[in-house]
Steps between C-alpha positions, in 0.01 A plus 500: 500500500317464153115526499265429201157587428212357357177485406384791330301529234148669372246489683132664493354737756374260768758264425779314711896407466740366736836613484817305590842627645803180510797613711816339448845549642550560830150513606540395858542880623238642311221680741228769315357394186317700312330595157474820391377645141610767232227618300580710182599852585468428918756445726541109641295438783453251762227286440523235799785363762539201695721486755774221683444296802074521545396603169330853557401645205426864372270609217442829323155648530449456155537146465376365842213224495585464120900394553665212739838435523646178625815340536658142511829497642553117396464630164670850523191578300287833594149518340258797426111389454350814299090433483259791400794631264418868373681671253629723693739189595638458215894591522824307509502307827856419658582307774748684783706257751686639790805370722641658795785697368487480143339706243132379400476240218240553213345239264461601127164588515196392351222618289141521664216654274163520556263581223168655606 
């Protein structure tokens, strides 16, 4: 499995982005999908997850009401809608694929900052 991000950028306090996650490969057996985020000197963290089969999704505190993530399986395409964008959420923002006994996949990453 190969995933790609997109859609970062610079954005001003207030602002929104929508990121972008393609999966390719063997795609069919992927369940959890997730972003998480790396900011400079922190440890990665989870930022959202969407899950197989009816779509659940989980949020962090610190990004719920602000964040939505989606997914389009017709696509292999997972999306995170960032509105209200602080700078605290500025960080590298990767996207995480899982598949039942493999090791996690991770996208490149992405570069979200947020001037105030």
């Amino acid at each position: 499995v190969q995933l790609v991000e997109s859609g970062g950028g610079l954005v001003q306090a207030g602002g929104s982005l929508r990121l972008s996650c393609a999966a390719s490969g063997s795609t069919f057996s992927i369940t959890t999908m997730s972003w998480y985020r790396q900011a400079p000197g922190k440890q990665r963290e989870l930022v959202a997850a969407i899950f197989s089969g009816g779509g659940s999704t989980n949020y962090a505190d610190s990004v719920k009401g602000r964040f939505t993530i989606s997914r389009d399986n017709a696509k292999n395409t997972m999306y995170l809608q960032m509105n209200s964008l602080k700078p605290e959420d500025t960080a590298v923002y990767y996207c995480n694929a899982e598949r039942l006994g493999w090791d996690p996949y991770w996208g490149q990453g992405t570069q979200v900052t947020v001037s105030s």
